[in-house]
N, C-alpha and C positions, 0 to 999 in steps of 0.2 A: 663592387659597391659604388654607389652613386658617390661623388664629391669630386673635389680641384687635388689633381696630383701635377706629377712634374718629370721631367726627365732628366738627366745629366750623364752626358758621357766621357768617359776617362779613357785616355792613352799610354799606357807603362812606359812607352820609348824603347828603343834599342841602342842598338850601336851607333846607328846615324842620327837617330834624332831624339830630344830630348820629350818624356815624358807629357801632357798638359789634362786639363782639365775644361769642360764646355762649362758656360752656364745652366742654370736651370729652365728646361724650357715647359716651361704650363701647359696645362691642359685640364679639360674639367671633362666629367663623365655626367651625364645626365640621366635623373631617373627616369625608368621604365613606366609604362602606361598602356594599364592593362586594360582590358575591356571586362564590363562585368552583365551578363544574361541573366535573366530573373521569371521565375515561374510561378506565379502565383494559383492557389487551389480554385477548385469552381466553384464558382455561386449557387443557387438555390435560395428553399424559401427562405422567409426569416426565421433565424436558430440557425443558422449553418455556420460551422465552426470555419475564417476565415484565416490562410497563413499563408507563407509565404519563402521562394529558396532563392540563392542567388551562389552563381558560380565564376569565378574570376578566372579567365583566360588574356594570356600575350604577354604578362609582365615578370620580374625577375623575382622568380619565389613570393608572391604574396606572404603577407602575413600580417594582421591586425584587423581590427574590428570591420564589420558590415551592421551600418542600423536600420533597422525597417520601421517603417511609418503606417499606418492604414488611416487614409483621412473620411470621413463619411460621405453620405452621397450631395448632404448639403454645401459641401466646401469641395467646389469642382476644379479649383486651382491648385489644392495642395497648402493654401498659403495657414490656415489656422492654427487648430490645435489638435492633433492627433487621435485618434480613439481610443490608438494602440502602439506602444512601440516597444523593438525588442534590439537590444544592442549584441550579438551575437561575436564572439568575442575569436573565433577559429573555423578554418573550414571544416567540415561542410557548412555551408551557413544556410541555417533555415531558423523561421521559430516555431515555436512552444508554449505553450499550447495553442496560439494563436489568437483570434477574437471571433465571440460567440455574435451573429450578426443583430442587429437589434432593430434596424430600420429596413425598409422597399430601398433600392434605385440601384446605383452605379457606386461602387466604391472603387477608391485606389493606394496602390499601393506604390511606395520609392524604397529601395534601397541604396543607399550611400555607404560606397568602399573608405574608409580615414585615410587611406593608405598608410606607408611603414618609411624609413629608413632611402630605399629604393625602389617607391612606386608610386606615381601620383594619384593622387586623388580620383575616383569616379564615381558616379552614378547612376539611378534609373531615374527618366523623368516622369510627371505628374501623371503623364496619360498613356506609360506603357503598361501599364498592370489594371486594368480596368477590370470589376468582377462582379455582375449583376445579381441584386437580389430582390430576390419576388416576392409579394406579396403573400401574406398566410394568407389559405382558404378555412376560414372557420365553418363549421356545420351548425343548423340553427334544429332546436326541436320544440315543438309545440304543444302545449294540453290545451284544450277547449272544456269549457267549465259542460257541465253534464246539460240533456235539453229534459224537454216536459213537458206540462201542457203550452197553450198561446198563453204566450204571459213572461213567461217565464224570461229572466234574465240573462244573456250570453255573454261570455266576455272570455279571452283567450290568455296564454301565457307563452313565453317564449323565452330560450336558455339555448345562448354561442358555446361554443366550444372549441377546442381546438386551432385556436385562432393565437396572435399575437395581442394580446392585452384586450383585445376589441373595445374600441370605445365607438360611439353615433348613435343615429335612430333607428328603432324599431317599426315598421308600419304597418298595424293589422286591419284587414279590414272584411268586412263580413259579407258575405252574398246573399240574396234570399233563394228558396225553394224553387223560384224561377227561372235560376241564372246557374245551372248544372253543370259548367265550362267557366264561370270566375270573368268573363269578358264584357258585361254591361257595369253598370254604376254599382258602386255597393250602397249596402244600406247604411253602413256602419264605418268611419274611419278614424284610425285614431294612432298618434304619432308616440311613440315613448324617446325620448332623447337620451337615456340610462337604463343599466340595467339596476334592480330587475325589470325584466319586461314584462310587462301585465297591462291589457286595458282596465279600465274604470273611469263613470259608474258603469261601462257595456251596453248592450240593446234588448231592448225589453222586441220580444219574438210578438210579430203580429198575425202573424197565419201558420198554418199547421206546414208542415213539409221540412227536407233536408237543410238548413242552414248552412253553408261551408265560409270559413274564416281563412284567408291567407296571409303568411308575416313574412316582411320582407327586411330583414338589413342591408343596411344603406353601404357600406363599409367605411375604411378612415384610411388615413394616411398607411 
């Protein structure tokens, strides 16, 4: 065990010489200082449940907590406020259920050993646990209002899915009869900034033939 002991040695004597005693002589034991490896799980899109292990090697019996951190992708130092934290009280140390991801970038994780009795202090720093997460791919799908005679009014509808919260713009815009490939000017354009997404008032059709409308989301953060 770590701390300041001492030593003292004694003589019984014999026939010749008489018994004595030393003084105490000092000495301190220093604690141990372990090193501690840490694993964190892989990234993916947004939703991906993030966690995190860490395993202490070199030191004298470990024993006491390990706290894990997960800072988000906006706080690149570590220095804020947590998203997630688990204080993990015995080895194996990992946590549970971990943190469901909620934002795009780079996250990080620290684990810091407390250490015990006889082991110092250690940790992980800011930028070994680095764990990327992607962007959702939402899918978009579209109704076109029915067509008819020249005259008649077009206007389209559009519904994300799959995505992370989706929020921005929608942009439809409409081709005429002429433009069978979507690649010249449209007749028609029109921005929606929220869903639902729906143009209106839409395009009143001036010549007979195929119409085709394309929607485009912008994505977000």
């Amino acid at each position: 065990a770590a701390g300041s002991y001492a030593f003292r040695a004694s003589y019984g004597g014999d026939g010749n010489y008489d018994g004595s005693v030393s003084g105490c002589e000092p000495f301190s034991v220093d604690k141990a200082s372990p090193t501690i490896a840490t694993t964190p799980s892989a990234g993916g899109p947004i939703g991906t449940v993030l966690n995190d292990t860490a395993t202490l090697s070199g030191g004298s019996s470990p024993t006491g907590n390990v706290t894990f951190k997960l800072f988000p992708p906006s706080d690149a130092t570590c220095s804020g406020v947590a998203s997630y934290t688990e204080v993990d009280p015995s080895a194996p140390y990992a946590t549970s259920p971990g943190f469901v991801s909620n934002a795009a970038g780079v996250w990080r994780w620290t684990a810091d050993y407390a250490g015990d009795a006889n082991n110092n202090p250690v940790g992980s720093g800011c930028q070994d646990e680095q764990v990327t997460i992607g962007k959702a791919s939402p899918t978009i799908s579209t109704t076109p209002s029915a067509g008819g005679d020249v005259g008649v009014v077009l206007n389209d509808t559009a519904t994300l899915s799959g995505g992370s919260s989706p929020t921005g713009n929608v942009t439809f815009k409409l081709f005429p009869p002429s433009d069978a490939v979507c690649e010249g000017t449209p007749v028609y354009t029109e921005v929606d900034p929220s869903a639902p997404y729906a143009t209106s008032p839409g395009y009143t059709s001036l010549v007979e033939g195929t119409y085709r409308w394309t929607a485009d989301y912008a994505g977000d953060a």
